[in-house]
N, C-alpha and C positions, 0 to 999 in steps of 0.2 A: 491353485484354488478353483479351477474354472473346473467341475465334473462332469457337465453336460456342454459339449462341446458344438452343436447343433446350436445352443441357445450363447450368445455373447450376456457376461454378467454388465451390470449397469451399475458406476461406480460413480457416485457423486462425493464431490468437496463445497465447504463451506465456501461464498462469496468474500473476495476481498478484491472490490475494486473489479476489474479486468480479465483479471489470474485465469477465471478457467479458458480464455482462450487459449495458453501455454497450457496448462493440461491434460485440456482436450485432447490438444495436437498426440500428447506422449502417450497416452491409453489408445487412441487410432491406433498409433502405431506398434501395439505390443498385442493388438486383437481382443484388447476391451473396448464397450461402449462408454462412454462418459456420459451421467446424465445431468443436465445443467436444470437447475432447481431456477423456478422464477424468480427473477433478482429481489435484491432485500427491499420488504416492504413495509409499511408498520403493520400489516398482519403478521409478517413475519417477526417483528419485533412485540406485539401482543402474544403472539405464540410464548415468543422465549421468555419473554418478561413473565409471563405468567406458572412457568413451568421452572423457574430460576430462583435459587435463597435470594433478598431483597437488595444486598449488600453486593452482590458479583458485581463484574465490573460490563460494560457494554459490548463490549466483543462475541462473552462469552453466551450472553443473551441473545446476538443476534446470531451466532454460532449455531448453536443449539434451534432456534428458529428454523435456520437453513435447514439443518438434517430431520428434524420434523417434515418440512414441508414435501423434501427430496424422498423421504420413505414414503408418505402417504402418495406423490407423485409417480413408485415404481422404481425406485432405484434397492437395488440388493446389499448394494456396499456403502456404507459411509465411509469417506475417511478424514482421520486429524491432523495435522502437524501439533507433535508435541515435542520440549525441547526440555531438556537439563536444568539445574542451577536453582537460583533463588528467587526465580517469578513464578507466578501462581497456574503459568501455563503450562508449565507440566502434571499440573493437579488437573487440569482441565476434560482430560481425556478420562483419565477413570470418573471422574462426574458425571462429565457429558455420556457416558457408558450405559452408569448406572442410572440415572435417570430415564435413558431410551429403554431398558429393560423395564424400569417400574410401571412405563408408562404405556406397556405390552408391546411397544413396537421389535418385530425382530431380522427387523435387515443387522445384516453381518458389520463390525466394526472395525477398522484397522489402521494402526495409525505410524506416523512418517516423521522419524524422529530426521531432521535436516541437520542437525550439528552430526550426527556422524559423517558428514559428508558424503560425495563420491558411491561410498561404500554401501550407506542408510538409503539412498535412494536407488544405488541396484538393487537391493534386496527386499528393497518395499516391491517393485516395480514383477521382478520376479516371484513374488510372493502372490502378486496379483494375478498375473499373469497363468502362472503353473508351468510358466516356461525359464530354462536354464540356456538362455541363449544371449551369450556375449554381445554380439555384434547387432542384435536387433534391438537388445534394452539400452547399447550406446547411443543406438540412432535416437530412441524413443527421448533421450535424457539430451541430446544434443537440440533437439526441436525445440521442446519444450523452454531451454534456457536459452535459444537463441531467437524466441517469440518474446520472452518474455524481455530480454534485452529490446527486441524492436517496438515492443509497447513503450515500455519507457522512454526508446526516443519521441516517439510520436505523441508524449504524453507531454513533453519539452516543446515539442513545435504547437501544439494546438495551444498550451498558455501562451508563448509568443505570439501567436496570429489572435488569439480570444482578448487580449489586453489591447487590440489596435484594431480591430474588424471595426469597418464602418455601421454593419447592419448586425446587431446582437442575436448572436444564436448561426449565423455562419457557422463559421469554425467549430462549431461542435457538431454540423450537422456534415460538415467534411469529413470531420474527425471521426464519426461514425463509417461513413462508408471507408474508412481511411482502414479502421480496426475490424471490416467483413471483408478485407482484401489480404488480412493478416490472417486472420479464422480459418478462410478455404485454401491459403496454403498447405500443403500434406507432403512438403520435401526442404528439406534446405533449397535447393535449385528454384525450386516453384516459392520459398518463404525469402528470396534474395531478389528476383524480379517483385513480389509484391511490394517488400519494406520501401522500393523505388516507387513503385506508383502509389502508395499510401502517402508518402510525404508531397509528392504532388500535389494529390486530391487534395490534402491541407494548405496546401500554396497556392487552391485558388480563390480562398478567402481575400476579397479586397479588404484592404489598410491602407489606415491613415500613418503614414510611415510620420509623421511632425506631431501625432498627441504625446500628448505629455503622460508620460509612463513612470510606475511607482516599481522596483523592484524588491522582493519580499520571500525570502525560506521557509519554509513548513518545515515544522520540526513536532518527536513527542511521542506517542507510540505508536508503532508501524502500523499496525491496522485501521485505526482510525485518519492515519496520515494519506492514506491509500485509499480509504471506501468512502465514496460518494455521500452514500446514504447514512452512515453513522458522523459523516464530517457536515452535516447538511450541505452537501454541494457547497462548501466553501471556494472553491478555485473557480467555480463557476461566478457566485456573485461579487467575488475579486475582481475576475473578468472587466465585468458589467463595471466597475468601477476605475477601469482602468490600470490595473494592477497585475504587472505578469510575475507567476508563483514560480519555483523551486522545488520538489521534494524532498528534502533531506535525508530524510527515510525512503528508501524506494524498493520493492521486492528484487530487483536487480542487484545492489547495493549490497542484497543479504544475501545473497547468491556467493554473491563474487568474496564475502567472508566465509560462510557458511557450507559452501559446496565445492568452490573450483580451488585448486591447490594452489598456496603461492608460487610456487615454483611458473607458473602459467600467467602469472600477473605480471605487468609490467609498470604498473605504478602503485603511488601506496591506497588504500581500499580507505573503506569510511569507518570501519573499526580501527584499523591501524591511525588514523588522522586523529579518530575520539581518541585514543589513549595518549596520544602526544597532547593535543592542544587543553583537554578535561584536567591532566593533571594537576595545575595551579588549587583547580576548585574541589575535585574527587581523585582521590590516587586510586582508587580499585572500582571495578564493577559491582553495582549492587542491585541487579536485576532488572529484566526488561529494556528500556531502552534509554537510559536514566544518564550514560555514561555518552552517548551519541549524543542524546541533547544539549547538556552542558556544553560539548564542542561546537554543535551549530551555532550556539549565541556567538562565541570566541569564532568563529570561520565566516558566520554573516558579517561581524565587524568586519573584521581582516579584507572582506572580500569586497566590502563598500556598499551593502546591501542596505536600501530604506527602512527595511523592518523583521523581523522575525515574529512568527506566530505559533505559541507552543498546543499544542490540542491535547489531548488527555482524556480518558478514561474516568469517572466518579471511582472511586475509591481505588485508585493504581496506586500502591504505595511508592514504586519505583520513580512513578513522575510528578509523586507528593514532594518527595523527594530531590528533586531538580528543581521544582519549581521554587522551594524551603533557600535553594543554589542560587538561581538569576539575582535578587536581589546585588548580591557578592558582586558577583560578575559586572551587571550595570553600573556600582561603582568605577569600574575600570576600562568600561566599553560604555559607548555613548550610542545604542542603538534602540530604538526605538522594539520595544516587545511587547506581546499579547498572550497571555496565557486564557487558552479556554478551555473548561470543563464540561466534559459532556454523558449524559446519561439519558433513561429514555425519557424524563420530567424536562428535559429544555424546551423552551419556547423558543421557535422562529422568528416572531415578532423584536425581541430582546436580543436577540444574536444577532440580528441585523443590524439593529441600531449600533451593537459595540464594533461590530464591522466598519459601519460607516464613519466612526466615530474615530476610529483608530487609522486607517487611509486619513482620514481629514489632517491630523495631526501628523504623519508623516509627508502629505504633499504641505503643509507650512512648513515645517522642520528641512525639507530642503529648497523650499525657496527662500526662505532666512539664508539658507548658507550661501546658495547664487548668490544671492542677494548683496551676500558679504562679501564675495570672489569680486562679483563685480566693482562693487564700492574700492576696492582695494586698486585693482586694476587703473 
């Protein structure tokens, strides 16, 4: 696609969370620029929400925001992941399309269907590119999923060190320099020495290794499980409360279904888990992430976890749907759960309090049970 070969095209993605650090990395290396759009803001959620049917769901509004902002920014390319099946996400992309047309904008569109695996992502990549070169769109697809594996760890270690940091906001500010040490990687060799000193830099957070810690799943749909700003910094004010998170959902997670072959896996993935442990409550998938959820409640039990927190989209029918399920489930699982819904009318003030609200009840709920260990004893 690249015609003027003098000039590198500037290829921007929608925000979720981190991601475009792993991105980035892959277009460097295929001799695109990647242009990173200012992270999601409520202008950018004024943008989307205003240019959006009223009823869409929050993703697809701060979606849309983003690619606004990244054309008026300079970027030539948007692009989508769009995916198959029974969720509204594959409706997404011809929307979001047609909308940037009406709305006269004309950077170029293209989108990245991920269920074809392997396959869908060399031929995104070479499509962008204008080049047919094996070995270079490996490396490019190799970085890219082996960043985005190394965020994910580092996503694990900063809740652990943020639930126990003495002085609040440490660890995330580690955790920053932790994730510019991942960015300026431009090799496996140079992105293997980083992942090392990245998790350092978050191990110099002092902890209080003796507070008393709540342990809690994120569960519900991937993108809101994943983006800061559409989750209002949920794992951040968990933190602050003493509470270290899980992701259930984690763009690694969908990878490792979604892209790398079984055959290369050596244990069972988090699809393969949902369709074991979901079936009591759903025997089939019924879109979006509806079928993974149901299993977290059943896998937080099993796993002896304080709480699970389901998050959701305003009109997601797929996690209308699951959440229609937990009731079920909590008969048979004694685990404390939070379903939140979120669209662009939530207030902060009220989401706070259910937050605190819901911690409080889970640190009683197992001091009762100590309580009872001990008494026994």
């Amino acid at each position: 696609m690249q015609k003027n070969k003098s000039k590198k095209i500037k290829v921007a993605f929608p925000h979720m969370g981190t991601i475009s650090i792993a991105w980035s990395a892959g277009l460097r290396k295929i001799g695109v620029e990647p242009y990173v759009e200012p992270y999601t803001s409520k202008k950018t959620l004024s943008i989307g929400t205003k240019n959006s049917p009223e009823a869409i769901c929050l993703p697809y509004k701060l979606i849309l925001g983003n690619f606004i902002e990244a054309i008026e920014g300079g970027a030539d390319y948007v692009a989508m992941i769009t995916s198959p099946g029974i969720c509204r996400l594959g409706e997404y992309g011809n929307n979001i399309y047609s909308t940037l047309k009406d709305l006269g904008y004309n950077a170029n569109y293209i989108e990245l269907s991920l269920y074809d695996g392997i396959k869908g992502l060399y031929k995104f990549l070479k499509n962008l590119s204008g080049k047919n070169d094996p070995i270079l769109i490996m490396r490019a697809m190799n970085i890219t999923i082996r960043k985005i594996f190394a965020i994910d760890d580092l996503n694990s270690a900063l809740s652990y060190y943020r639930a126990r940091e003495v002085r609040f906001g440490d660890a995330e500010k580690n955790y920053k320099k932790a994730l510019n040490l991942i960015d300026k990687a431009g090799s496996t060799s140079q992105l293997k020495k980083a992942y090392e000193l990245a998790l350092k830099e978050i191990e110099k957070t002092e902890i209080d290794e003796n507070k008393e810690v709540l342990y809690v799943d994120l569960t519900g749909e991937i993108y809101l499980v994943n983006d800061e700003f559409s989750n209002q910094y949920i794992e951040r004010e968990l933190g602050r409360m003493g509470v270290q998170t899980r992701r259930s959902l984690t763009v690694g997670s969908f990878l490792k279904d979604a892209i790398i072959p079984k055959a290369f896996q050596n244990k069972e993935t988090h699809l393969q888990r949902a369709e074991r442990m979901a079936k009591p409550y759903l025997i089939r998938d019924i879109g979006g992430d509806s079928l993974e959820c149901i299993s977290d409640v059943v896998f937080a039990d099993y796993k002896g976890k304080d709480g699970i927190i389901h998050i959701s989209p305003f009109t997601c029918m797929p996690e209308i749907m699951s959440q229609n399920i937990f009731p079920t489930i909590r008969s048979e699982h004694d685990i404390p759960l939070l379903a939140l819904i979120m669209d662009e009318q939530t207030g902060r003030a009220g989401y706070i309090t259910r937050l605190e609200a819901f911690v409080d009840l889970m640190r009683r709920k197992k001091r009762a049970k100590e309580g009872k260990i001990k008494t026994r004893i």
